[in-house]
N, C-alpha and C positions, 0 to 999 in steps of 0.2 A: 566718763559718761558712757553709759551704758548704748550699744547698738537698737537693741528693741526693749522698749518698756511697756508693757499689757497691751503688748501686740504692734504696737505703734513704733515710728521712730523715735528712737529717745531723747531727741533733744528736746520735744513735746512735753516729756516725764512724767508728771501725776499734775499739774496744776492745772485747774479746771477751766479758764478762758485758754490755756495754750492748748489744750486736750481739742478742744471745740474747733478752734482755730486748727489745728493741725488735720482732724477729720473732714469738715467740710469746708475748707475753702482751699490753705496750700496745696497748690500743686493742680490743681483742678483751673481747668483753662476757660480764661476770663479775655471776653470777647467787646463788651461793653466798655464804649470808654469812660465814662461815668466813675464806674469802678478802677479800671486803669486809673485815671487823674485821682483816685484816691487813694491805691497801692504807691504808687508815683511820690505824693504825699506823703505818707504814712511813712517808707523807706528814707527818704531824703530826714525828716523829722527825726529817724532812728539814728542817722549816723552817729557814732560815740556812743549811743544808749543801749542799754538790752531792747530786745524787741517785746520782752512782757511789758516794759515802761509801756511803751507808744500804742497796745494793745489794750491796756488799763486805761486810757487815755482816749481811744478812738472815740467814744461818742462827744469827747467832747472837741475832736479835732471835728466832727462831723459838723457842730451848731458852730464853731468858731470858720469852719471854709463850707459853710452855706453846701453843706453836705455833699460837698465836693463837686458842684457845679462851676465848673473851670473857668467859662464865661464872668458867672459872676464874681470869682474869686479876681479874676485878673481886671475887675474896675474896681479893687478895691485901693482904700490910699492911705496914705501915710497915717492918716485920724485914725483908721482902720487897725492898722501896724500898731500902734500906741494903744488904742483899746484891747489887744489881743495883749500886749505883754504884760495884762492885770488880770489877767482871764486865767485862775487855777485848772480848768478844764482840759490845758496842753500844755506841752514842755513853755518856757517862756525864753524861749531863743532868739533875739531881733533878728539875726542874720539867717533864721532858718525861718522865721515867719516872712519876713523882708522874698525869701527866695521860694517861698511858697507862692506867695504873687505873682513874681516873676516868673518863675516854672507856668504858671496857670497861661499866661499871656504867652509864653514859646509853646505850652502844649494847645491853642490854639491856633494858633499859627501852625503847626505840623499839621492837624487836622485838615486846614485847608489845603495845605499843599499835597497830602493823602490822601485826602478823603476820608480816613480816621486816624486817630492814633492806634489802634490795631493792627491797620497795614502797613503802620508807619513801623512797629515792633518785628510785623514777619517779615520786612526787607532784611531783616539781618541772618535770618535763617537762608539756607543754601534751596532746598527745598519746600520751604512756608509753610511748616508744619512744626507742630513742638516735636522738640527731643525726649526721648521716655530713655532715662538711665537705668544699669541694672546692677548699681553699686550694694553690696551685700555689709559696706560698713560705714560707718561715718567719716570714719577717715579717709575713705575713697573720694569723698562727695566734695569739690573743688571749691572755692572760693571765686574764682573769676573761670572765666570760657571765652576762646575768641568772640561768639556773641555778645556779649558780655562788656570785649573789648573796645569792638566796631563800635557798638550803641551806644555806651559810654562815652567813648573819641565825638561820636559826632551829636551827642547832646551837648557836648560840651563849646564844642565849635559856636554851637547856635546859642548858645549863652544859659543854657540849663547849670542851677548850681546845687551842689549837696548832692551828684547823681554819678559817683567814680565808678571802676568795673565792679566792684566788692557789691555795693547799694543795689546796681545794676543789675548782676547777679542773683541778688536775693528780690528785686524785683521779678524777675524771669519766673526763677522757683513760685513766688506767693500766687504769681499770674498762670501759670502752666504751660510756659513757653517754654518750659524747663520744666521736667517731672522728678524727681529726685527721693521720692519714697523708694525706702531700702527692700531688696529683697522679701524681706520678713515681715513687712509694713500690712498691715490688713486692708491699707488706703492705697495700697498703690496699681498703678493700672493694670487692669485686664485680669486681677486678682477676682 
């Protein structure tokens, strides 16, 4: 894979939702939890999968988790779980739907005990700010980060599932807790 593809990071390459996605949202720091609980989402959904799947996919993971209102996802029940795994609109995973609930009902609960899940993601940063990398290749650009690790460890503690450092990781990047546009990127900051 190529480092920059028409300007961009290449893992982007030329497909037109990843092109979009990689301009305006990765990497670009998301404050809202709303959107968190639906990167949160969206990540955990992807494990195993490519991320164009779950991308191709999102609006209908949007109408099947009541568009990522986290509240409402986590009264949702079993009749729920079972109507979702006939639903062509999202991967049809029990165990990733099943933990989609679950996840919804621990990302409220964080909530309260932060005050959001935003400031529940900057405790793990040393000084509460994202990190802006200045990796010039793809190969450089890590897969996990002690951040990464920490947030990982103790989602997991709290019963979060589908969310290791890898997931974690690429949740970081997609949020901009983590900026990870190369050198050469026409997206990346202060460019």
């Amino acid at each position: 894979m190529e480092d920059i593809v028409e300007g961009r990071c290449g893992w982007a390459g030329t497909d037109e939702l990843y092109v979009k996605y990689h301009d305006e949202e990765w990497g670009r720091p998301v404050t809202d939890d709303q959107v968190l609980f639906e990167f949160l989402t969206l990540e955990s959904a992807q494990a195993g999968l490519s991320w164009i799947t779950i991308l191709r996919k999102r609006e209908g993971y949007r109408k099947a988790f009541h568009r990522f209102d986290a509240e409402k996802v986590a009264r949702m029940t079993p009749d729920d779980v079972e109507r979702l795994m006939r639903f062509e609109g999202i991967v049809r995973n029990r165990l990733k739907i099943e933990s989609a609930v679950r996840n919804a009902k621990l990302f409220t609960a964080v909530q309260k005990e932060f005050g959001s899940f935003y400031e529940y993601v900057l405790s793990f940063f040393s000084d509460r700010r994202p990190i802006v990398h200045r990796f010039g290749t793809l190969g450089e650009v890590p897969a996990t980060s002690s951040e990464s690790d920490a947030m990982s460890a103790d989602m997991k503690r709290r019963g979060f599932k589908f969310f290791g450092s890898t997931i974690c990781y690429a949740f970081l990047q997609a949020t901009g807790f983590v900026d990870d546009h190369l050198e050469g990127c026409r997206c990346r900051a202060g460019k």
